[in-house]
Wavefront OBJ file of the C-alpha trace (Angstrom):
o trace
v -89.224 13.169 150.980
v -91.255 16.387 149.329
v -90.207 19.390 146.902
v -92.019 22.210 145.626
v -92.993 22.937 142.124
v -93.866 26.556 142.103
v -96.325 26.954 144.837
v -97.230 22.781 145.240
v -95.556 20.644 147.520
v -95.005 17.048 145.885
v -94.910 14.114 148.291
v -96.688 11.345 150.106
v -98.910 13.559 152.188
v -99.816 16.025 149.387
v -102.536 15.808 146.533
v -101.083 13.845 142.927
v -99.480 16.266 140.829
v -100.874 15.263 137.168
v -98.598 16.214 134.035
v -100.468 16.194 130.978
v -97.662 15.371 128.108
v -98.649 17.536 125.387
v -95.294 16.331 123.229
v -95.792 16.376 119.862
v -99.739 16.954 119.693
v -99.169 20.690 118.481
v -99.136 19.126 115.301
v -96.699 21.891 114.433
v -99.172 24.488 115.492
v -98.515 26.980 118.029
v -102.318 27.883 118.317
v -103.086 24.130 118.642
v -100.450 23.874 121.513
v -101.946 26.978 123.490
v -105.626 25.384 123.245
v -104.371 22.063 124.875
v -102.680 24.192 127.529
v -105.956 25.177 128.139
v -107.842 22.102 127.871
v -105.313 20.565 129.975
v -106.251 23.090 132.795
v -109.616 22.586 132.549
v -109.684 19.036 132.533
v -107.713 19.779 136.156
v -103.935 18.770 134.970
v -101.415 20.950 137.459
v -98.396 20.961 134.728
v -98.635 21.252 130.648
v -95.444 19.349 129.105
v -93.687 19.608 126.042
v -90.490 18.075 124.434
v -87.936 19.972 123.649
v -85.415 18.062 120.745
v -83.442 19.050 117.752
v -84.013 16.004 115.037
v -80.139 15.691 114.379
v -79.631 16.075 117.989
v -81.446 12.883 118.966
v -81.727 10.865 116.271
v -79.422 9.139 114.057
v -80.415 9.448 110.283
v -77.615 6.595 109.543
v -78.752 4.371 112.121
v -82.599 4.200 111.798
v -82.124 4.066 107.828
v -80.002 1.213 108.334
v -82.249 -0.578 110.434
v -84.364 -3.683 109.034
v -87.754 -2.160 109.547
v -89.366 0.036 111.857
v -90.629 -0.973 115.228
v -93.303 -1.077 117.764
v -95.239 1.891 117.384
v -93.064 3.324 114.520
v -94.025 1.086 112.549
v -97.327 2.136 111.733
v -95.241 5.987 110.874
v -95.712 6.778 107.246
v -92.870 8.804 107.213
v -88.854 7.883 107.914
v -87.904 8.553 111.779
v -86.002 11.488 111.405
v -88.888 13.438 109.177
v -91.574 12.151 111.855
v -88.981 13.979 114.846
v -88.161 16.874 112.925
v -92.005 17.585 112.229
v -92.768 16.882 116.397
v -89.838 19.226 117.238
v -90.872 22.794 119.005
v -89.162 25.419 117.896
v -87.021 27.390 120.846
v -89.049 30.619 119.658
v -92.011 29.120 121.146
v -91.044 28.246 124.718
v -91.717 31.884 126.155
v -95.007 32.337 124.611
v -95.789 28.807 125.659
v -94.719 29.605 129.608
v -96.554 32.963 129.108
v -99.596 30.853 128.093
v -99.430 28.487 131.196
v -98.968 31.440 133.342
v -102.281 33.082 131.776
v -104.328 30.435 132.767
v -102.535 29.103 135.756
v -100.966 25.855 135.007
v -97.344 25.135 135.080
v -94.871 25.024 132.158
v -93.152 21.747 131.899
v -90.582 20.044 128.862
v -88.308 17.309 128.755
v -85.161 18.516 127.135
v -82.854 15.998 125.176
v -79.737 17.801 124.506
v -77.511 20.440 126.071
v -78.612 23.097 124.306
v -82.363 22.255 124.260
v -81.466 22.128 128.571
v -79.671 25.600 129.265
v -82.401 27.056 126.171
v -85.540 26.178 128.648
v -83.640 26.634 131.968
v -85.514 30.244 132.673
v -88.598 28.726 131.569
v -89.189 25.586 133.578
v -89.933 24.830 137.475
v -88.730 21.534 137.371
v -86.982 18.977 134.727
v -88.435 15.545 133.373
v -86.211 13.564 131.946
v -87.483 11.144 129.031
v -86.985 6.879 129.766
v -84.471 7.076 126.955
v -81.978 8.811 128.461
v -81.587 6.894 131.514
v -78.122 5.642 131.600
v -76.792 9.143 129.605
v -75.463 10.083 132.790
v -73.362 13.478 132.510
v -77.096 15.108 131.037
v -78.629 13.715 133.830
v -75.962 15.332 136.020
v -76.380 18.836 134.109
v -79.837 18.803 134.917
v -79.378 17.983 138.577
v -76.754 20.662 138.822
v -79.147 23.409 137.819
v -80.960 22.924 141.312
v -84.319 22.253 140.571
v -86.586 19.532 141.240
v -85.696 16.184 138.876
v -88.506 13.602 137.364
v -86.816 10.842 135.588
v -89.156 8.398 134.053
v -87.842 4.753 133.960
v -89.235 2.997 131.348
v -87.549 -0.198 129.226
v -84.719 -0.126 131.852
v -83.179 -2.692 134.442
v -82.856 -1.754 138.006
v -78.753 -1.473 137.403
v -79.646 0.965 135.117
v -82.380 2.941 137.446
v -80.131 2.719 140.395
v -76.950 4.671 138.803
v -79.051 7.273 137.172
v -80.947 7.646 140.773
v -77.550 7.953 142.755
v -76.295 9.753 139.706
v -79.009 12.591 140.349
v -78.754 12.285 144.103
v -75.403 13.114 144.579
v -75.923 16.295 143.476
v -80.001 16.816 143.730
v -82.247 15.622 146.604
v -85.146 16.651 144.791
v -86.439 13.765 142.553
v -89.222 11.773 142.127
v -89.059 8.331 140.033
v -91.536 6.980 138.179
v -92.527 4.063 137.231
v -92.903 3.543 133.440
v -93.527 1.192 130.414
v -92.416 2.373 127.512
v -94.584 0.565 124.877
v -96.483 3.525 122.773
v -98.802 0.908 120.815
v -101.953 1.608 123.144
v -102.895 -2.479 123.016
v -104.706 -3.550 126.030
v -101.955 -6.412 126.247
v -99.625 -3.292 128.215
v -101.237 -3.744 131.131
v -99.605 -7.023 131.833
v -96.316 -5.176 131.104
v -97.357 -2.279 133.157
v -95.511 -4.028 136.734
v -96.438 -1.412 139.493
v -95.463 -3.100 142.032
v -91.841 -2.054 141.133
v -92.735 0.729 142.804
v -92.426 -1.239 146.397
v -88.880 -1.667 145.052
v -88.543 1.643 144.056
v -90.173 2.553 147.673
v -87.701 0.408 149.229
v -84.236 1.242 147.669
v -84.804 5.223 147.053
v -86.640 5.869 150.221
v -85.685 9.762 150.046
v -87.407 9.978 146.736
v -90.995 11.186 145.895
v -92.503 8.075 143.685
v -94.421 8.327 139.846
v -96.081 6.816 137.118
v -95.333 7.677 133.396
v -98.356 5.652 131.686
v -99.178 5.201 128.317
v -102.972 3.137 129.042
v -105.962 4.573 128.564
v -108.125 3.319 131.540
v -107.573 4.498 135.249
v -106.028 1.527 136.873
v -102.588 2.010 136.411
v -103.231 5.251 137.678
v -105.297 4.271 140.657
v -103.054 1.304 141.716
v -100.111 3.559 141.627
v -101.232 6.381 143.760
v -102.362 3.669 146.059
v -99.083 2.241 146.007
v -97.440 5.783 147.230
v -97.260 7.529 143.693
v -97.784 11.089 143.810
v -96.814 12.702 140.540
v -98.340 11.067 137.532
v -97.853 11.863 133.508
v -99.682 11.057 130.543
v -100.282 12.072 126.868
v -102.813 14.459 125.978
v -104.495 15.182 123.258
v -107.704 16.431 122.193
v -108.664 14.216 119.773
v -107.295 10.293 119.519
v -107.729 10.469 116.022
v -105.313 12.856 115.129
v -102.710 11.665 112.408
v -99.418 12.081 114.358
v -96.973 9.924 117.097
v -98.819 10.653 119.881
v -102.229 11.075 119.892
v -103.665 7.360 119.874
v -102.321 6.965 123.437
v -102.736 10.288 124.464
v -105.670 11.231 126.721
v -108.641 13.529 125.593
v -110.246 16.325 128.057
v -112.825 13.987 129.310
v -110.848 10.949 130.158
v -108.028 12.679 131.861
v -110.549 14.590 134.054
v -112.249 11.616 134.932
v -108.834 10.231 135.881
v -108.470 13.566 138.147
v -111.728 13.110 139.551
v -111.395 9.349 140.453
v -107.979 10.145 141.952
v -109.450 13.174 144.155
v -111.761 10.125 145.381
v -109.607 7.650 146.227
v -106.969 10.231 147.911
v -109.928 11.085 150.176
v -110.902 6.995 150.570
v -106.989 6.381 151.610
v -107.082 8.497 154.356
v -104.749 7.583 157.984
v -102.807 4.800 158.386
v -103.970 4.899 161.927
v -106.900 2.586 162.553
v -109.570 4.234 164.853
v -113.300 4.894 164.830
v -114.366 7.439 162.723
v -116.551 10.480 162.616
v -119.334 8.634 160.553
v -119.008 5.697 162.909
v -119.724 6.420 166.242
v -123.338 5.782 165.902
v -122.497 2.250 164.365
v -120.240 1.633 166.978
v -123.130 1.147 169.452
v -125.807 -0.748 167.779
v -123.671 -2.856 165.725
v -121.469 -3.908 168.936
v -122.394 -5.559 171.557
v -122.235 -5.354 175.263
v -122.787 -7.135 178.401
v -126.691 -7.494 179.553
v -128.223 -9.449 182.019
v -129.769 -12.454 181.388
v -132.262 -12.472 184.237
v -133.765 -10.772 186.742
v -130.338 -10.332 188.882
v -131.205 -9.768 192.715
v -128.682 -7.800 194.723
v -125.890 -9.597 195.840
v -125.838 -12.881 193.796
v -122.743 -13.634 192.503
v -122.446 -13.663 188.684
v -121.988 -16.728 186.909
v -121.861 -17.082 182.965
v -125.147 -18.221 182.699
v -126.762 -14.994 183.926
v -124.904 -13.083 181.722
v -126.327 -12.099 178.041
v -124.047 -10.458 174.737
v -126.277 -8.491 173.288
v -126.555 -5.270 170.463
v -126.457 -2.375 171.306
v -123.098 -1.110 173.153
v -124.845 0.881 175.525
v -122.727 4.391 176.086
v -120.330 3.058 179.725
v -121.676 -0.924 179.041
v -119.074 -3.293 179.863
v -117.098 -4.581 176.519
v -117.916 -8.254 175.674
v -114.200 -8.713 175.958
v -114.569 -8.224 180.088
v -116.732 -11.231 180.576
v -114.143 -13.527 182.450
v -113.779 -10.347 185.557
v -117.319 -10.027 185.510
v -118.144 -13.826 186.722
v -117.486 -14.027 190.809
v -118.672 -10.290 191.052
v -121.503 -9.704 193.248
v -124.509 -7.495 192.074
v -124.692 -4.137 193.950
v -128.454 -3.095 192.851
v -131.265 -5.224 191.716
v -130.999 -5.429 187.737
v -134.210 -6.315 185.315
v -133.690 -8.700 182.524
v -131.777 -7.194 179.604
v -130.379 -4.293 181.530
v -126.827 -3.569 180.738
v -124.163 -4.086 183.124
v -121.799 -1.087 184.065
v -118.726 -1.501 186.768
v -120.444 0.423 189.113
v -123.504 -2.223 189.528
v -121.273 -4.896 190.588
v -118.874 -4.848 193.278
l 1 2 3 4 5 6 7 8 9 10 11 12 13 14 15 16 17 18 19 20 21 22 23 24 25 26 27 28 29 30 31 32 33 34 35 36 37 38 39 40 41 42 43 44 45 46 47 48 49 50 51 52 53 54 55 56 57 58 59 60 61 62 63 64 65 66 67 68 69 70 71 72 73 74 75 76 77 78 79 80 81 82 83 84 85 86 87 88 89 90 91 92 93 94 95 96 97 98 99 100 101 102 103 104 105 106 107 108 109 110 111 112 113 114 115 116 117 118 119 120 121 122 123 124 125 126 127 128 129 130 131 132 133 134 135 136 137 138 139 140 141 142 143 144 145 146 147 148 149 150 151 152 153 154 155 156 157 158 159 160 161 162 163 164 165 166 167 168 169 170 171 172 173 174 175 176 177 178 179 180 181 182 183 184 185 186 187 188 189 190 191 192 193 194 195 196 197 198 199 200 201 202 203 204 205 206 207 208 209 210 211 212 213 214 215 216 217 218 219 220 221 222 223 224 225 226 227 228 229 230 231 232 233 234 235 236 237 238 239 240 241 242 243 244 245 246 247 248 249 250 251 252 253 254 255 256 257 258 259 260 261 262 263 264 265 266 267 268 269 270 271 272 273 274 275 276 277 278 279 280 281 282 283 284 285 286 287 288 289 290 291 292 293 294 295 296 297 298 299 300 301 302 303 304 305 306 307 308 309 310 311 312 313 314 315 316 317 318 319 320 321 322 323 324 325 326 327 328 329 330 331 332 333 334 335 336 337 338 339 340 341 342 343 344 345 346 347 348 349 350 351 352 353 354
């Protein structure tokens, strides 16, 4: 239930792997996409990620000019769909001076491709594939993907479990590397997402796929999506990034800037180290606590040697004096006889009584 991604391991008992989505916030600028690879690794992301799409490759020009009005996010574009996707496209010329950029400054190079072409023309560039929510159920390019060997992250977003389940089994069949994330696929940035957001579908996801590494895809701008699903078991997590919000363009009002995604690294790093063992002990930083908060088993008079011990001589009292018998012991300390003389308050150890 782990992969590698270059030199990282990815799974439950490894650090969250963050993917900062750069997408479309090159703005059609290859400079601009080189300084938010670097941004990205300095506000501590482990993976840059771009999109990789042809406009006539996924997009219909018929079908969203035919359509009664834009949607959701789209409908705040200013331009048609298919002028808005051919602007955000990267051009393939890019991609190795993009991966030579990550490499430079140690990050590593990520894109979601959405055609065949787009997926054999990045194939010597990438470490891994992510695979967009919206092409969940197009099965044979999830398949081509999965056949190329590498590690698979397959975002889930505005799908039904039917649909998660094939594409999972789909990938599995022929890849046992894959994480799934969890993902809602509302772009609009309104604080109403969060009741949309439904992490606790990754217990399901936990529960079905139990050979898979677990995600979130988020489009929020706080931390607790993020928080709740790495306590939940996620351990690769994606966002948007941009470095400004208000950027005209697609993607930068739900995109993160430098200092909100590396608070969101920092606040992870925290509660990674606050999640600790599942095994319930006392701790390092405890052990003191452990005596004067606890109690112990001290006597409540003057105790000659050789009276028997009733409940009445016996006190529970702070501290847990180092080799005191355990309040839990009282009930085989009464009809014990005391071997030594004891002084009030003196704690009571197995070798006094007999």
């Amino acid at each position: 239930m782990e992969f590698k991604i270059n030199n990282r391991l990815i799974g439950p008992n490894h650090p969250t792997y963050f993917i900062a989505d750069i997408a479309a916030n090159h703005d059609g600028s290859l400079e601009r996409a080189k300084l938010l690879i670097r941004l990205a690794k300095e506000a501590g992301a482990d993976a840059a990620k771009f999109q990789h799409f042809q406009a006539p490759k996924i997009v219909s020009e018929y079908g969203f000019s035919h359509m009664n009005s834009k949607v959701s996010h789209q409908a705040k574009w200013k331009k048609s769909v298919t002028e808005v996707y051919a602007a955000a496209s990267l051009p393939q010329d890019w991609t190795p001076i993009l991966k030579e950029e990550c490499d430079k400054v140690g990050i590593d190079f990520f894109t979601s491709p959405y055609d065949f072409d787009s997926i054999e023309h990045v194939d010597p560039y990438v470490p891994a594939y992510k695979v967009g929510s919206g092409e969940i159920d197009w099965i044979e390019t999830l398949e081509h993907m999965a056949s190329k060997g590498k590690p698979m992250i397959i975002a889930t977003g505005a799908s039904t479990i039917g649909e998660v389940q094939r594409a999972v089994h789909a990938i599995l069949r022929l890849n046992r590397q894959l994480c799934v994330m969890q993902c809602n696929t509302n772009y609009t940035a309104s604080p109403e997402n969060y009741d949309h957001i439904h992490l606790n579908v990754l217990k399901t996801y936990a529960t079905m796929f139990p050979d898979v590494v677990l995600g979130l895809s988020d489009h929020t701008h706080g931390n607790a999506t993020v928080l709740g699903a790495v306590a939940l078991g996620a351990r690769m997590i994606e966002r948007h990034f941009t470095d400004d919000n208000d950027r005209e363009g697609p993607d930068h009002k739900f995109a993160m800037n430098p200092d909100a995604w590396a608070h969101m690294v920092e606040e992870t790093r925290l509660l990674e180290r606050a999640l600790g063992s599942a095994d319930k002990f006392i701790t390092g930083n405890e052990q003191e606590t452990a005596i004067v908060q606890r109690r112990c088993l001290r006597a409540a008079r003057d105790i000659r040697a050789g009276e028997v011990f009733t409940r009445e001589m016996i006190d529970v009292l702070r501290p847990a004096t180092p080799g005191a018998i355990k309040p839990d012991q009282i009930q085989n300390v009464i009809g014990t006889r005391a071997l030594t003389d004891l002084p009030k308050g003196k704690e009571l150890r197995w070798t006094d009584l007999g």
